[in-house]
C-alpha positions in Angstrom: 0.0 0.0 0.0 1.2 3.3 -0.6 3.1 5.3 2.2 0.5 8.7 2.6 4.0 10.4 4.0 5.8 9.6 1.0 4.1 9.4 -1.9 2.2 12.5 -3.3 -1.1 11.7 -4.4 -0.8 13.8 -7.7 2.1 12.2 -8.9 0.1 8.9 -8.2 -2.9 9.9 -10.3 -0.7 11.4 -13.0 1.3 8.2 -13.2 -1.3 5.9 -13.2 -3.8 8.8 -14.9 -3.8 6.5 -18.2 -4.3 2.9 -16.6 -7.7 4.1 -15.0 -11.2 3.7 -16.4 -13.4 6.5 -17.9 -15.5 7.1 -14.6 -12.4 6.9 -12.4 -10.4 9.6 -14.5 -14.0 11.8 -13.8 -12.5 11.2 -10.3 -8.9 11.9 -11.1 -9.6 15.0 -12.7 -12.0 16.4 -10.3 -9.3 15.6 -7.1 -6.9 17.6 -9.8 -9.1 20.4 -9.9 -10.4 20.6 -6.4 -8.4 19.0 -4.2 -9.1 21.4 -0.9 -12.8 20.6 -1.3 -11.8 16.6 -1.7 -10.2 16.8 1.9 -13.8 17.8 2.9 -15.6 15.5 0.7 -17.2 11.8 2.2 -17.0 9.0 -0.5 -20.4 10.0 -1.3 -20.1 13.5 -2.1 -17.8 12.8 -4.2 -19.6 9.7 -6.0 -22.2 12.0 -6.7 -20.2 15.4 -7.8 -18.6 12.7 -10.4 -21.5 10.8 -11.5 -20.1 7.8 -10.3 -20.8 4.7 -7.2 -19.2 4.9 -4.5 -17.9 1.8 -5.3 -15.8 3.5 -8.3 -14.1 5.7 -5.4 -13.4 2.6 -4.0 -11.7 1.4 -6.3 -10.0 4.0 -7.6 -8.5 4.5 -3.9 -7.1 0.9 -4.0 -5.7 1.5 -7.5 -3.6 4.3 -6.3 -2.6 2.1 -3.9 -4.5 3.4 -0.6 -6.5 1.0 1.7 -9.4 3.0 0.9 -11.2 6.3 0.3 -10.0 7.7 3.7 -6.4 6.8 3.4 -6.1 8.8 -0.1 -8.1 11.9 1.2 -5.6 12.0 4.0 -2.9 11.3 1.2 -4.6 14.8 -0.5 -4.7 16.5 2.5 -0.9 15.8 3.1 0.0 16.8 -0.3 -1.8 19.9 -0.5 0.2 21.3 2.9 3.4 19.9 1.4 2.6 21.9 -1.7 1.9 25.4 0.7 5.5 26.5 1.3 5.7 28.8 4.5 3.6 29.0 6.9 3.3 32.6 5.6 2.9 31.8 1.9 -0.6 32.1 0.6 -1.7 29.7 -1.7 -5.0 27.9 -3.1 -7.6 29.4 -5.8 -8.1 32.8 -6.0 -11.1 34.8 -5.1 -13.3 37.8 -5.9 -12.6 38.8 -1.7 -8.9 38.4 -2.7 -6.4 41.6 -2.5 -3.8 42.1 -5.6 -1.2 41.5 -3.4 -2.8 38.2 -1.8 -3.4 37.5 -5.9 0.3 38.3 -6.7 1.8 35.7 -3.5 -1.1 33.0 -4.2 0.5 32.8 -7.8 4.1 33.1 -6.8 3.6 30.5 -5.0 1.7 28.4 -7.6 5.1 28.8 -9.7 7.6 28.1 -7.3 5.5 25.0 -6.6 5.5 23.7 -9.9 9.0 24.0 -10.0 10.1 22.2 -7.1 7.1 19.4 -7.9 9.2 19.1 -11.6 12.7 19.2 -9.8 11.8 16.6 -7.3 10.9 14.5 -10.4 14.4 14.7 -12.6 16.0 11.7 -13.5 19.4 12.7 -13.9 20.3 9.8 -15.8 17.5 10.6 -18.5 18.5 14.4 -18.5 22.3 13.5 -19.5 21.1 10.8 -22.1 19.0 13.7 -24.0 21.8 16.0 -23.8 23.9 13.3 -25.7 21.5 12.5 -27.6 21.6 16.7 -29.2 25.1 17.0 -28.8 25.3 13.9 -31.5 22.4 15.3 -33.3 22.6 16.4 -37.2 19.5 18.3 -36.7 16.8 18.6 -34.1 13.4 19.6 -35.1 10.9 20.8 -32.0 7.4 20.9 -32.3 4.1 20.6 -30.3 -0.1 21.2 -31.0 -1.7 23.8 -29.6 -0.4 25.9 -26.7 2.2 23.3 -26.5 4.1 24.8 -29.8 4.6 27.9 -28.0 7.1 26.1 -25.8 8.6 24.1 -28.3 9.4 27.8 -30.7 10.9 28.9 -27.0 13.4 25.5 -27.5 14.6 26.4 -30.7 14.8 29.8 -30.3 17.0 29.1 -27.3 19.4 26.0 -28.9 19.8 28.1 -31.9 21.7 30.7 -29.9 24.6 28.0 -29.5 23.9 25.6 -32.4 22.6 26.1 -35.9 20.7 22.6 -35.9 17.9 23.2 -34.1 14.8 24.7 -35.7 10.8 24.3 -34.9 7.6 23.3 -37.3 4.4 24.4 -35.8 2.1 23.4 -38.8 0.5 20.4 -38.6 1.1 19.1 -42.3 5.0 21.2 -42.9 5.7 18.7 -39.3 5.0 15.7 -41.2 6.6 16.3 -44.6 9.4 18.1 -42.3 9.7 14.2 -40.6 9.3 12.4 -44.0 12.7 13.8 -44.6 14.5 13.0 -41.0 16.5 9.9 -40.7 18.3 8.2 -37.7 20.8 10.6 -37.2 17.8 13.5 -36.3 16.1 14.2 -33.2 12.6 15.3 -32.7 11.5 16.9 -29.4 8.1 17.1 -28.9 6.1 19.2 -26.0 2.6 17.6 -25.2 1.3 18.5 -21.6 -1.4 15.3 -21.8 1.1 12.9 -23.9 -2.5 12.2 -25.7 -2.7 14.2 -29.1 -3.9 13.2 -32.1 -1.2 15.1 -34.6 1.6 14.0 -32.4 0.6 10.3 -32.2 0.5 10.1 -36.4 4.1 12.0 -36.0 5.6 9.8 -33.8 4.4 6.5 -35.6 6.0 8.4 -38.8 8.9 8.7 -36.9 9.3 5.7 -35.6 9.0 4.5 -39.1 12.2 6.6 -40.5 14.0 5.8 -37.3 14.3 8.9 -35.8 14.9 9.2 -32.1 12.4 11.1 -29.9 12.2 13.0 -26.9 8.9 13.7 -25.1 8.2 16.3 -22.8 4.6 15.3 -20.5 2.8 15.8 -17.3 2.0 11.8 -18.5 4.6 9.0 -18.0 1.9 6.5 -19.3 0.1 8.0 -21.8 0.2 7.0 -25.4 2.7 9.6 -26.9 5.2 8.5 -23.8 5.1 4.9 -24.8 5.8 6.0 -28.5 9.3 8.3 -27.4 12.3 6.8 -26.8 13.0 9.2 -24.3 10.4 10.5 -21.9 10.5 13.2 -19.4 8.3 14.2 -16.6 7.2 18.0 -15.8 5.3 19.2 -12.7 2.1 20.8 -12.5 -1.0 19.9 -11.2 -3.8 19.4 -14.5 -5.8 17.0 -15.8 -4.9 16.4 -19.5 -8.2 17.8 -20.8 -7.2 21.0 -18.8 -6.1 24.2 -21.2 -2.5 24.7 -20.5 -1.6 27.1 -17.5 1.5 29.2 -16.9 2.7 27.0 -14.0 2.7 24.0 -16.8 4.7 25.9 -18.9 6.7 27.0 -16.6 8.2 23.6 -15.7 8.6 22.7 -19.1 10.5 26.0 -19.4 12.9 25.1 -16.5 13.2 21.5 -17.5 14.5 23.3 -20.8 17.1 25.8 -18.7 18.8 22.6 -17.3 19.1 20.5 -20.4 20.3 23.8 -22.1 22.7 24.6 -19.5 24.1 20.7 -19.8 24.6 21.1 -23.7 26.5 24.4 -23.4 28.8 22.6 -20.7 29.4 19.8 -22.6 30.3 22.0 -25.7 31.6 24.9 -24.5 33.9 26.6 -26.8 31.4 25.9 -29.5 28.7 27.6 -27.4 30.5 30.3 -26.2 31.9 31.1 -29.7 28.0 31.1 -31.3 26.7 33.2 -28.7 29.6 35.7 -29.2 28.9 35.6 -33.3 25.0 35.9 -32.6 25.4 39.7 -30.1 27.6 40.8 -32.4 25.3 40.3 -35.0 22.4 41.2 -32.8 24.2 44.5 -31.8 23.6 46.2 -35.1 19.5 45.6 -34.7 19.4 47.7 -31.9 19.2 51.6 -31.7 21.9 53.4 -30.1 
């Protein structure tokens, strides 16, 4: 059974978020979304908010790994402190009674959360295998659907300060001609926040078929676009994947970006340092004096 002083509840249900049935993700997704009223919540509330038997709840306790429904609300109730920070940090949802500057800490502290959630969940091994993998790289094409691509622009735009390989498709048909013509020695990065995207999963099965190695950034470890990439790594951030992406979810793709950059421009200095030096030169002239 899982240890409720160990194990955080929302990595459970994001790590197992693909393994449940339909009427116990209506349960995962509403513990995502709510999880203060949750702690509150008898098995039968909540049956009923989701539309589901109390029997479901059940089950979908055990499945986590819990005794029962009691054992995993403690379990939320435990996570949701651990999230908090300070005793002095405000955080939970904002509200009309709110001030500014309680709305300003509450989402300070929503980001620094999501942060340390996606730090505590870095496999170092994983992190030094992807930066091999782009150092070895002949080219490296980003891309992503949806809010998603924003990130993935943000990963080319920063690689191709130090390396001239690394560019990003955002249209949905230019990313599949782009892959027709990749072979083993590319790399594709893809940014998918649910792991469970139609475009993405006809992309990966095309490039899977010319051999191109993968790299999948996800909230998801078990969805279908994780078991498609040949590397897969895990952000924070607490959403469903039917959820419309949210800062804090970009933000820890954003610093699990920061590390793996920093890594490649270690492991190839000189060549970094001499790019960077070509491209504020260059740079220099576009602004005014």
């Amino acid at each position: 059974m899982a240890d409720i002083l160990n194990e955080n509840v929302f990595e459970l249900i994001s790590n197992n978020y693909y393994d449940l049935t339909v009427s116990e993700k209506k349960i995962a997704d509403y513990i995502i979304a709510d999880p203060e009223h949750v702690q509150q919540a008898g098995i039968s509330d909540l049956a009923e908010i989701c539309g589901t038997a109390m029997a479901t709840v059940s089950r979908f306790s055990r499945k986590l790994g819990y005794e029962g429904y009691n054992a995993m609300r403690i379990a939320i109730a435990h996570a949701v402190s651990s999230n908090s920070g300070s005793a002095e940090m405000l955080t939970g949802k904002i509200t009309m009674d709110d001030s500014f500057d309680d709305e300003c800490r509450k989402i300070q502290a929503a980001d620094l959360a999501v942060i340390n959630q996606t730090y505590e969940l870095i496999n170092p091994e994983l992190y030094l295998s992807v930066v091999e993998m782009l150092l070895n790289a002949n080219k490296v094409i980003c891309m992503g659907q949806g809010g998603s691509v924003i990130i993935a622009m943000e990963a080319a735009h920063l690689f191709s300060t130090v390396s001239g390989k690394f560019s990003c498709v955002q249209d949905n048909h230019m990313q599949i001609i782009t892959i027709s013509n990749m072979d083993k020695n590319d790399v594709l990065i893809y940014f998918s926040y649910s792991g469970s995207v139609r475009d993405m999963m006809e992309n990966f099965t095309l490039a899977k078929q010319r051999g191109v190695k993968s790299i999948l950034f996800t909230r998801f470890p078990k969805s279908p676009g994780a078991e498609m990439a040949d590397i897969v790594l895990q952000c924070g951030s607490s959403e469903s994947p039917l959820q419309l992406g949210s800062i804090p979810a970009r933000i820890s793709q954003l610093f699990m970006l920061d590390i793996i950059f920093s890594e490649y421009c270690r492991r190839d200095y000189e060549t970094a340092r001499a790019s960077r030096k070509r491209i504020a030169a260059a740079i220099s002239e576009k602004h005014l004096e």
